[in-house]
FIPA-109038 format. One record per atom (N, C-alpha, C, O): residue number from 1; residue in one letter; atom name; x, y negated, z. Coordinates in steps of 0.05 Angstrom, whole numbers, m for minus. Each point is the difference from the previous one (the first is absolute). Layout:
(NUM; "A"; "CA"; (X; Y; Z))
...
***
This chain:
(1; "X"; "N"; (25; 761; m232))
(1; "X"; "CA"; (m10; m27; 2))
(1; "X"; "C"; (24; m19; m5))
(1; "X"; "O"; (21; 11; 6))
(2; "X"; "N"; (m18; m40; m16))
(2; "X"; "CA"; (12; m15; m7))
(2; "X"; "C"; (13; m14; 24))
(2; "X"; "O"; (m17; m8; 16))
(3; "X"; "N"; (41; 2; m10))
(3; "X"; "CA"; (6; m16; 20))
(3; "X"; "C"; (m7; m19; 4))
(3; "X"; "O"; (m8; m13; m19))
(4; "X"; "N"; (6; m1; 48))
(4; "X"; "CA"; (4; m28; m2))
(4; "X"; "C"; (19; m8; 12))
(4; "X"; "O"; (8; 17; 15))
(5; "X"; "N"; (5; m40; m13))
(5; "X"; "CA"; (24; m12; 9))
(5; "X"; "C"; (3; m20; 14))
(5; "X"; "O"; (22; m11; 5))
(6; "X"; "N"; (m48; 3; 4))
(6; "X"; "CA"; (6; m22; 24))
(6; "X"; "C"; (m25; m24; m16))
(6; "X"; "O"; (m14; m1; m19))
(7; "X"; "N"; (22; m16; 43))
(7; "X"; "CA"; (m25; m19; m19))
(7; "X"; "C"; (22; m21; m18))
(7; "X"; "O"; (24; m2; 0))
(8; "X"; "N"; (m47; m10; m14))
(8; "X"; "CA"; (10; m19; m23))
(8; "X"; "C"; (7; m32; 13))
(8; "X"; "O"; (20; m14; m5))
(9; "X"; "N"; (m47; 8; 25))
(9; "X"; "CA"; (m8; m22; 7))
(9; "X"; "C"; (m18; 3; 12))
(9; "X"; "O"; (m17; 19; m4))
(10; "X"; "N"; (15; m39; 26))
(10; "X"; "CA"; (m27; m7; 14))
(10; "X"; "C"; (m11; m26; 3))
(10; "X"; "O"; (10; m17; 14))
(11; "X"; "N"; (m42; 11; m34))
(11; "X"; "CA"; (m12; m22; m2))
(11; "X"; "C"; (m10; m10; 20))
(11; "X"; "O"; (m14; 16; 13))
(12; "X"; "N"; (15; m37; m4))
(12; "X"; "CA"; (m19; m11; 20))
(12; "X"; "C"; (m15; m23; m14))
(12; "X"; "O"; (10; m12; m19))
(13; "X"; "N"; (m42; 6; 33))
(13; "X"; "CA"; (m7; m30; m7))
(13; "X"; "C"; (7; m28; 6))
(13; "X"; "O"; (m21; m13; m3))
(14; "X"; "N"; (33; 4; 7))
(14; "X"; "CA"; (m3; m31; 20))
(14; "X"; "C"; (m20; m26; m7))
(14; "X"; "O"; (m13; 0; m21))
(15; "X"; "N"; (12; m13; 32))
(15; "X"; "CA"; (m18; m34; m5))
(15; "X"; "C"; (14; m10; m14))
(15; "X"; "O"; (m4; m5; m23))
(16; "X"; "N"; (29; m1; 38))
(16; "X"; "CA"; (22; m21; m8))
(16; "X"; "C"; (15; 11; m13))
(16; "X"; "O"; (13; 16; 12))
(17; "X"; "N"; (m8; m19; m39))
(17; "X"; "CA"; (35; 15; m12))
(17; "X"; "C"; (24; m16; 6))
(17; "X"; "O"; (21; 12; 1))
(18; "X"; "N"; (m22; m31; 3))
(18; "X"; "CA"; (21; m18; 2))
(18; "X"; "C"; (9; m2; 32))
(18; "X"; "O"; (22; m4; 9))
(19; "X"; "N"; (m46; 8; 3))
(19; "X"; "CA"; (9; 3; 31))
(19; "X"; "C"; (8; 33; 8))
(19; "X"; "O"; (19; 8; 13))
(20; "X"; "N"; (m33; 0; m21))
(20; "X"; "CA"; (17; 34; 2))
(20; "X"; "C"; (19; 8; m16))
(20; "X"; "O"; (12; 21; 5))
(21; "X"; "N"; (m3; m41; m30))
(21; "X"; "CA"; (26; 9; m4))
(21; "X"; "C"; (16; m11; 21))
(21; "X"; "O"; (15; 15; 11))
(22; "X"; "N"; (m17; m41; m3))
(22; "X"; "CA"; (19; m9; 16))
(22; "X"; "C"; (5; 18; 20))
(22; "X"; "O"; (23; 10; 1))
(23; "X"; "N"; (m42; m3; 15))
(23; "X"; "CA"; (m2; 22; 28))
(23; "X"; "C"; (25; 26; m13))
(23; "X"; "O"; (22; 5; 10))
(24; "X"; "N"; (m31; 5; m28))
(24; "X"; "CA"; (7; 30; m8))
(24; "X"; "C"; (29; m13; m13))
(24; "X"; "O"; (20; 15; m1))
(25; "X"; "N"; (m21; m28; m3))
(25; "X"; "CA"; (39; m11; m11))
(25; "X"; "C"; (5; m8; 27))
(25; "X"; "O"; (15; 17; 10))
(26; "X"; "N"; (m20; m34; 6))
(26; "X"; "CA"; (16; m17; 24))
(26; "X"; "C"; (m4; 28; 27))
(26; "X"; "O"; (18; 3; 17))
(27; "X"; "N"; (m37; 10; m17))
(27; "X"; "CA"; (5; 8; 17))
(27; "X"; "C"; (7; 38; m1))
(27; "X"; "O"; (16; 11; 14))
(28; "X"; "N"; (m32; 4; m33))
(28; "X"; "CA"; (9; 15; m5))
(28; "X"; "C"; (31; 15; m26))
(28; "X"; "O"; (8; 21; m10))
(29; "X"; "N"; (m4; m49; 11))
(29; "X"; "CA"; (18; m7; m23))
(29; "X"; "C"; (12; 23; m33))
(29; "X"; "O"; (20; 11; m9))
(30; "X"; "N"; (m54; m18; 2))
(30; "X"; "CA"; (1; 13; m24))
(30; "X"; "C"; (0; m24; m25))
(30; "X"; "O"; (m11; m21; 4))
(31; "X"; "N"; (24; 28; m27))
(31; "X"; "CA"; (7; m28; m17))
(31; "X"; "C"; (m30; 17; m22))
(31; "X"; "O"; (m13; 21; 1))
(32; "X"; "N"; (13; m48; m22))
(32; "X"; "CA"; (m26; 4; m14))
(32; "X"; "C"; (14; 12; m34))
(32; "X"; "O"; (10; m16; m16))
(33; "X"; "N"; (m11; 36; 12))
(33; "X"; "CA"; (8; 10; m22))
(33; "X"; "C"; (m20; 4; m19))
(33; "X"; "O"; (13; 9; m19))
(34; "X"; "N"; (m45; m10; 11))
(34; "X"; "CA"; (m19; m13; m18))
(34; "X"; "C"; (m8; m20; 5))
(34; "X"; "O"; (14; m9; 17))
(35; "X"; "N"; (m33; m9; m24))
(35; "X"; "CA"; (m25; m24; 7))
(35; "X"; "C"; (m15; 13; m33))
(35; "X"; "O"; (10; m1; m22))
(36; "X"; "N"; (m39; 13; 32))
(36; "X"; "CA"; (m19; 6; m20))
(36; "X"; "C"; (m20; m19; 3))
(36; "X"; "O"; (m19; m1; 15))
(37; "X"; "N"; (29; m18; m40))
(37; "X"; "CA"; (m16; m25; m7))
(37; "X"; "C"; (m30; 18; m22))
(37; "X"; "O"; (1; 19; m16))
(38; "X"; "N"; (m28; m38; 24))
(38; "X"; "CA"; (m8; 3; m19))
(38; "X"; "C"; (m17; m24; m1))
(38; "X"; "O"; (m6; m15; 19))
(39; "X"; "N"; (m3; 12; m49))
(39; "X"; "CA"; (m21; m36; m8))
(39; "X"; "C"; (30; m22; 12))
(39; "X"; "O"; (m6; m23; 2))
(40; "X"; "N"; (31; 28; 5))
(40; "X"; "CA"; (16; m26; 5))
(40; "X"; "C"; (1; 6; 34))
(40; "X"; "O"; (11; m17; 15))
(41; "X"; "N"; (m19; 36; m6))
(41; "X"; "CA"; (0; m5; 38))
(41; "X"; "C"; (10; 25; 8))
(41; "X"; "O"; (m10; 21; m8))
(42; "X"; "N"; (30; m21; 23))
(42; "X"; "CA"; (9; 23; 19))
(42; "X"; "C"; (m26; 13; 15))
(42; "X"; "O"; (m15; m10; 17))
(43; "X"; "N"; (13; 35; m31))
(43; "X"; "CA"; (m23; 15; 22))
(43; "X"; "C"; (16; 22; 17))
(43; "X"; "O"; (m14; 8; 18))
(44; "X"; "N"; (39; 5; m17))
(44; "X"; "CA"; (10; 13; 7))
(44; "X"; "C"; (44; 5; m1))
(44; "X"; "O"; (18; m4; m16))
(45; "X"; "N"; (m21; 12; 37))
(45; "X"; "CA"; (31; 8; m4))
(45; "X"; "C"; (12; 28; 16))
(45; "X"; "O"; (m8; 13; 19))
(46; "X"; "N"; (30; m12; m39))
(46; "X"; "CA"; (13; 27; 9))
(46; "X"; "C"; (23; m9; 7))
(46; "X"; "O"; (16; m14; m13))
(47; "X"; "N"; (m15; 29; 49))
(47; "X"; "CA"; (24; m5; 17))
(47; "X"; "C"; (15; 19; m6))
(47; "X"; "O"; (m6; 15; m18))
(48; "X"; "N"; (31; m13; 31))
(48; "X"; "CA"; (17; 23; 15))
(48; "X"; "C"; (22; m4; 9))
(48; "X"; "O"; (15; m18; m6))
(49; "X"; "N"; (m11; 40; 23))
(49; "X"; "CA"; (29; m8; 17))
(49; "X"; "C"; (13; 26; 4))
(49; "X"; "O"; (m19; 15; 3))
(50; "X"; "N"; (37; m5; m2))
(50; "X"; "CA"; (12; 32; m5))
(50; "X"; "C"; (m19; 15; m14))
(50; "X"; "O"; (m8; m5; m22))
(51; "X"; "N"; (1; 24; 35))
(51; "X"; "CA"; (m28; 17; m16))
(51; "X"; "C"; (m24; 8; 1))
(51; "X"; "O"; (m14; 19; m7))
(52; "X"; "N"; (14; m50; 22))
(52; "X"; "CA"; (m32; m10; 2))
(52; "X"; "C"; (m7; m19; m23))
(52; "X"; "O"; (14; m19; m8))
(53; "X"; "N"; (m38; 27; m3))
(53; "X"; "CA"; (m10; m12; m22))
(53; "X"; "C"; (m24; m5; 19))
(53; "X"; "O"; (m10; 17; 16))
(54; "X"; "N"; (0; m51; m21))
(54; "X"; "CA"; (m35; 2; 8))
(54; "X"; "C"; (m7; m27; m9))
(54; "X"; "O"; (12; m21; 5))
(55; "X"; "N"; (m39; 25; m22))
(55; "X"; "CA"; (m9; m30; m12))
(55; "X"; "C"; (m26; m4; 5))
(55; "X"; "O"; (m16; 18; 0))
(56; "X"; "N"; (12; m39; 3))
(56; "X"; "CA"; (m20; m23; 5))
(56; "X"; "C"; (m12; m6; m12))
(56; "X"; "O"; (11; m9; m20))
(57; "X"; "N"; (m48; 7; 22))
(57; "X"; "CA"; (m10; m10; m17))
(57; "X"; "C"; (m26; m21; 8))
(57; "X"; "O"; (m18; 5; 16))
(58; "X"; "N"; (20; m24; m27))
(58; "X"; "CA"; (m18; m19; 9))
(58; "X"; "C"; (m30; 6; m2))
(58; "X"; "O"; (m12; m6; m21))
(59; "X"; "N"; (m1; 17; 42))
(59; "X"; "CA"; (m32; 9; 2))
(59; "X"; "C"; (m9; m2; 28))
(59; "X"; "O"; (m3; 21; 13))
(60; "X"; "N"; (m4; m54; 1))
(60; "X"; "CA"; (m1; m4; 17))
(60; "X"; "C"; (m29; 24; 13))
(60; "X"; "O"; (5; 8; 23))
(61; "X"; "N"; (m22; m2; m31))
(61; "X"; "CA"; (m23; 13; 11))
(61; "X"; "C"; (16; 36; 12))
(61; "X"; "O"; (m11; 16; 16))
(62; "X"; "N"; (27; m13; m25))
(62; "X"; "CA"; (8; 32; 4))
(62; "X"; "C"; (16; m8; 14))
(62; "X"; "O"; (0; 15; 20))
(63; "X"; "N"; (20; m38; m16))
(63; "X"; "CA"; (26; m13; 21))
(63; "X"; "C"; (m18; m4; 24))
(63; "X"; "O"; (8; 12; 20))
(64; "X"; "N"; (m29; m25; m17))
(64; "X"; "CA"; (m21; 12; 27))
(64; "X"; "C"; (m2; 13; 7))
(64; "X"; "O"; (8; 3; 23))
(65; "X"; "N"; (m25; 25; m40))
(65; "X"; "CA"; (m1; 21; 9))
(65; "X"; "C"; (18; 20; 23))
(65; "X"; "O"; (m4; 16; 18))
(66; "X"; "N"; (23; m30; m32))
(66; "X"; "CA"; (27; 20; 15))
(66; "X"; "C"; (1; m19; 17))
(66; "X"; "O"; (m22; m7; m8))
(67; "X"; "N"; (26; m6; 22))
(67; "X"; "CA"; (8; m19; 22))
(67; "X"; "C"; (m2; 26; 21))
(67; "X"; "O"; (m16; 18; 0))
(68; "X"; "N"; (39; m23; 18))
(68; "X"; "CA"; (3; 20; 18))
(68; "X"; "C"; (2; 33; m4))
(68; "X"; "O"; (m2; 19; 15))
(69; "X"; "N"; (4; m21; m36))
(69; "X"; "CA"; (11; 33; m7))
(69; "X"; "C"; (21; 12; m17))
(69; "X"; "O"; (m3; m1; m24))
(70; "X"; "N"; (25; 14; 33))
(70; "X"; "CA"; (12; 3; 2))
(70; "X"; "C"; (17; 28; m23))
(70; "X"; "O"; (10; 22; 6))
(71; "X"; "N"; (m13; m36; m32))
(71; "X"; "CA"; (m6; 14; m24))
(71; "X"; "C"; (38; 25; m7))
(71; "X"; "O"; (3; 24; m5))
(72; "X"; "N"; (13; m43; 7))
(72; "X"; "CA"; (21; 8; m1))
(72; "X"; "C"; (27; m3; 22))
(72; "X"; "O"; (9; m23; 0))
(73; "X"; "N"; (0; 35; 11))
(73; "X"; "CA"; (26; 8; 9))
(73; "X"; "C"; (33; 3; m10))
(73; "X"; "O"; (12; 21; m5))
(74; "X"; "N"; (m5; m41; 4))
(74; "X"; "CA"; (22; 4; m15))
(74; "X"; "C"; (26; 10; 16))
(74; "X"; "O"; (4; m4; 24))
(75; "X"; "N"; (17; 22; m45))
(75; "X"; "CA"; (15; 16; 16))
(75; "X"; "C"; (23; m12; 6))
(75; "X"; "O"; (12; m13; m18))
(76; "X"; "N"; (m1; 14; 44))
(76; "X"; "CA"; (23; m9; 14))
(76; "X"; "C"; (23; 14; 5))
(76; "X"; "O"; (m4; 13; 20))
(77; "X"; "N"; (26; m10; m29))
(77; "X"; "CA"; (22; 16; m5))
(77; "X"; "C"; (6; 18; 39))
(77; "X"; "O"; (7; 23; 5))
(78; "X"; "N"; (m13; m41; 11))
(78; "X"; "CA"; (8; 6; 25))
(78; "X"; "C"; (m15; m6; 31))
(78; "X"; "O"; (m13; m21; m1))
(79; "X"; "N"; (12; 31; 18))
(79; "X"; "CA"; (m16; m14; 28))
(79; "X"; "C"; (13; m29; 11))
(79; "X"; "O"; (m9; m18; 15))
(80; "X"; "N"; (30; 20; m28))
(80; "X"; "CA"; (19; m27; 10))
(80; "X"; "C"; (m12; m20; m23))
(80; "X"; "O"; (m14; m19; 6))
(81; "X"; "N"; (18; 23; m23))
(81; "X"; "CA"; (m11; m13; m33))
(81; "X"; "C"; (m29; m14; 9))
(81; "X"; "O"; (m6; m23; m5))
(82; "X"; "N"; (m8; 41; 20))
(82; "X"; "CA"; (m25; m1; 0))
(82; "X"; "C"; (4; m34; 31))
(82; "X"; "O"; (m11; m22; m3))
(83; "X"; "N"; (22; 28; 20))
(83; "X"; "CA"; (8; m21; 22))
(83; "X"; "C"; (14; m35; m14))
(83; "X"; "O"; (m9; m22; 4))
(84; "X"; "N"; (31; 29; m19))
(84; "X"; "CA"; (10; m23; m17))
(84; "X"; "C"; (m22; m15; m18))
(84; "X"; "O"; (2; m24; m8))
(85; "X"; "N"; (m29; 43; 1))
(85; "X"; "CA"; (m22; m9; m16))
(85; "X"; "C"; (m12; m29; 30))
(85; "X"; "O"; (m5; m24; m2))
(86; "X"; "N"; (3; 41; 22))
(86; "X"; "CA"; (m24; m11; 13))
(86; "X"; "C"; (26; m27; 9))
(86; "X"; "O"; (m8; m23; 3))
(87; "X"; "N"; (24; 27; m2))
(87; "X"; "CA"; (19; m22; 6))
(87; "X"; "C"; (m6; m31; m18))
(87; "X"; "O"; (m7; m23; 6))
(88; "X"; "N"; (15; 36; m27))
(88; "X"; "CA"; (m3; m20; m30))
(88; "X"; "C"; (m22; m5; 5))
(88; "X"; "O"; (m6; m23; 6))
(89; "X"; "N"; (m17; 45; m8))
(89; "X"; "CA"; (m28; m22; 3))
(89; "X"; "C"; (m8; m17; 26))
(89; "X"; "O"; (m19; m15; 0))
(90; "X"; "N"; (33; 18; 19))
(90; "X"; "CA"; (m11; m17; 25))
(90; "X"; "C"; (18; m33; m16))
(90; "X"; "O"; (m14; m20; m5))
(91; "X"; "N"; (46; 20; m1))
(91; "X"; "CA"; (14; m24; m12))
(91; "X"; "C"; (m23; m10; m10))
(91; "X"; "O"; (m9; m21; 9))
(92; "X"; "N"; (m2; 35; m28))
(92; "X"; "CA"; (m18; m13; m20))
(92; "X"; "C"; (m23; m8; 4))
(92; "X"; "O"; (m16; m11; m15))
(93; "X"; "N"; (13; 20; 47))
(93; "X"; "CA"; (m32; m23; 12))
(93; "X"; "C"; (m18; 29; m8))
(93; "X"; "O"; (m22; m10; 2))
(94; "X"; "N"; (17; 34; m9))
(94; "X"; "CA"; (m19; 19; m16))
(94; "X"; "C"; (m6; 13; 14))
(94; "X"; "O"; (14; 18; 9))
(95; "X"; "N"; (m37; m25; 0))
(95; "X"; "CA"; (m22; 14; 33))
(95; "X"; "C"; (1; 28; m24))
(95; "X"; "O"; (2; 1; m24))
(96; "X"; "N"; (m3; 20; 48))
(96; "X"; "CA"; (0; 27; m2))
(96; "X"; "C"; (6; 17; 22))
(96; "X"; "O"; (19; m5; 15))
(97; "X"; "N"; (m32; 23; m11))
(97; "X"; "CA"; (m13; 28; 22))
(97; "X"; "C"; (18; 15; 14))
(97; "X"; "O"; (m8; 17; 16))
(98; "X"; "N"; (36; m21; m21))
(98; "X"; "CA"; (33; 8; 8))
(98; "X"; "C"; (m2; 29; m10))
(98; "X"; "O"; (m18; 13; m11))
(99; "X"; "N"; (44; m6; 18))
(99; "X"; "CA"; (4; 30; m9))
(99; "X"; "C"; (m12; 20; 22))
(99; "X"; "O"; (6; 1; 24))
(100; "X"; "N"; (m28; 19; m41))
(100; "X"; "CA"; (m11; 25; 18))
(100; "X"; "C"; (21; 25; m13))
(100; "X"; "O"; (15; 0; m20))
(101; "X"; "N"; (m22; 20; 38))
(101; "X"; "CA"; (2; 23; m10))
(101; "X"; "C"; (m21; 16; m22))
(101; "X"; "O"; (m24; 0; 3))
(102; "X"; "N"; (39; 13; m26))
(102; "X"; "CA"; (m21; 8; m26))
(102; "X"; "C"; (m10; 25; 15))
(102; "X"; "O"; (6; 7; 23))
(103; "X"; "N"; (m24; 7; m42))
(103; "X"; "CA"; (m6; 29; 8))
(103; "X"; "C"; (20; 21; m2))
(103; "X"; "O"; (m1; 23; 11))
(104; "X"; "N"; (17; m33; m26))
(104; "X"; "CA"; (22; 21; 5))
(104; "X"; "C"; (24; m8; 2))
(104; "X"; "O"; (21; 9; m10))
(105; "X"; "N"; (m27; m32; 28))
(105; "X"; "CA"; (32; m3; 17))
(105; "X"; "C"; (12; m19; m9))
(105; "X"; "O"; (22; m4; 11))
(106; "X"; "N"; (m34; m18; m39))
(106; "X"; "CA"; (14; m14; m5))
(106; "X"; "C"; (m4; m24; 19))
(106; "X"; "O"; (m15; 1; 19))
(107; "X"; "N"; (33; m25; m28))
(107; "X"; "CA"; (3; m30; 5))
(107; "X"; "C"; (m21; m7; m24))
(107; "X"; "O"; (5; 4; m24))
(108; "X"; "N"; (m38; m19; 35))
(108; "X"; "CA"; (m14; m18; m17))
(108; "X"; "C"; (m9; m16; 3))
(108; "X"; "O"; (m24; 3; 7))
(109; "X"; "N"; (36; m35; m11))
(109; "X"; "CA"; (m6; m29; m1))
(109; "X"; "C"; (m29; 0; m8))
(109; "X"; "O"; (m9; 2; m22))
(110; "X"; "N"; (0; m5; 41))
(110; "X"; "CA"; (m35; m7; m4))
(110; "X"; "C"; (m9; m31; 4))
(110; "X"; "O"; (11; m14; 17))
(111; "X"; "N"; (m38; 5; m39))
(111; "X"; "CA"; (m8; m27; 11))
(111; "X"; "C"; (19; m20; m21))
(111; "X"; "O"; (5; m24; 3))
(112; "X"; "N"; (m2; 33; m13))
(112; "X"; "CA"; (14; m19; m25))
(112; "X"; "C"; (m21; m6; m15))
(112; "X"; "O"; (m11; 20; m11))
(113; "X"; "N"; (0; m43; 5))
(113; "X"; "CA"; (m17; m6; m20))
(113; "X"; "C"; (2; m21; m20))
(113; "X"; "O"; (1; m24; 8))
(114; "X"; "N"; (m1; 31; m34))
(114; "X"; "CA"; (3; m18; m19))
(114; "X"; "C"; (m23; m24; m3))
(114; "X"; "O"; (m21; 4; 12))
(115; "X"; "N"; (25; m29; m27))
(115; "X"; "CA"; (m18; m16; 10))
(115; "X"; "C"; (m28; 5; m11))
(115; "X"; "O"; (m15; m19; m6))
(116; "X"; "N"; (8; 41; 3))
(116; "X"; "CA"; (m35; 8; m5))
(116; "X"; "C"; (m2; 18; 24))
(116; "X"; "O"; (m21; 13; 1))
(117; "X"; "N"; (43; m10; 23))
(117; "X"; "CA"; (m19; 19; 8))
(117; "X"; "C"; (6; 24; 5))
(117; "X"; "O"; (m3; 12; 22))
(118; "X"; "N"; (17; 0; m54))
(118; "X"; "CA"; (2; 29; 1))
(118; "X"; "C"; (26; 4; 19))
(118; "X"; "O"; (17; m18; 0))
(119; "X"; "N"; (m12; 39; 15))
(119; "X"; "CA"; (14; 8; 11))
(119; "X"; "C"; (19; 21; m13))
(119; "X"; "O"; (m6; 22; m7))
(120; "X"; "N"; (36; m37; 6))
(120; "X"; "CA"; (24; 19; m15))
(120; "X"; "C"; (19; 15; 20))
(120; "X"; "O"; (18; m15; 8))
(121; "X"; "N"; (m17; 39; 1))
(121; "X"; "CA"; (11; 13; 15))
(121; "X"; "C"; (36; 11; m8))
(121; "X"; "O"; (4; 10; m22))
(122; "X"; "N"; (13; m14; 35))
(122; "X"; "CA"; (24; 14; m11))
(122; "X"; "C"; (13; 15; 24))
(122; "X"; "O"; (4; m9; 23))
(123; "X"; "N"; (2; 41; m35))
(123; "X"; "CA"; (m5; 29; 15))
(123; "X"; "C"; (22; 3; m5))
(123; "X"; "O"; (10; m12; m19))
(124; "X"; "N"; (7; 30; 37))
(124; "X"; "CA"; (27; 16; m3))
(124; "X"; "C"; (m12; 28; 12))
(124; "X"; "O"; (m15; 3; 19))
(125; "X"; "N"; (29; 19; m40))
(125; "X"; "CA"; (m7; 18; 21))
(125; "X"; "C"; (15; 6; 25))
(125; "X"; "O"; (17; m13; 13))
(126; "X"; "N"; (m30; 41; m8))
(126; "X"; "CA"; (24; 4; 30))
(126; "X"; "C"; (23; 5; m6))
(126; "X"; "O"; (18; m12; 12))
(127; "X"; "N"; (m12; 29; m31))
(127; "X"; "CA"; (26; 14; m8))
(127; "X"; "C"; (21; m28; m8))
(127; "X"; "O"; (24; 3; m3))
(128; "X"; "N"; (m42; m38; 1))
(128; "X"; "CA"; (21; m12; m13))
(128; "X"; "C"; (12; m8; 15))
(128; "X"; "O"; (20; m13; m5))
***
């Protein structure tokens, strides 16, 4: 069988593109490295920040859907990493669920939600 090597990207929908870029640059501080214009209008963009790739796409009916669910987890180098997160986001006013324990032992910032809703989790394992 053919390998695979990790993911490419992860799409989400939002309402607002312009307000969830702001969110996902100001607070998860990823910069915008596409804007996929089409007819003249930004319908989408591709973030990233180390080697996280994840883009956005403007389809407010599926950015509902998800409200309150909790699609992706992004990985945190450390359990301390994971504490300096909830730090930065309290500075930044960003209601969220504090750090639990994962199922296997990590540090995971729960209750972070982007402004549709969806809930973005960031995990360390135990070993970090």
């Amino acid at each position: 069988m053919p390998d695979l090597s990790g993911f490419h990207h992860v799409k989400l929908p939002v309402s607002d593109l312009d307000r969830s870029r702001a969110w996902y640059t100001t607070v998860l501080g990823l910069h915008v490295e596409i804007e996929f214009v089409e007819e003249g209008v930004v319908k989408g963009l591709a973030l990233a920040a180390g080697g996280i790739r994840l883009a956005l796409r403007h389809d407010p009916p599926r950015a509902a859907a998800l409200a309150g669910f909790d699609p992706i987890a992004l990985a945190v180098p450390t359990r301390d990493a994971v504490q300096a997160w909830r730090h930065r986001l309290d500075e930044l006013g960003q209601a969220h669920g504090g750090v639990v324990t994962g199922h296997r032992g990590g540090a995971v910032l729960v209750g972070l939600h982007d402004p549709d809703g969806i809930e973005i989790r960031l995990y360390a394992d135990e070993t970090a």
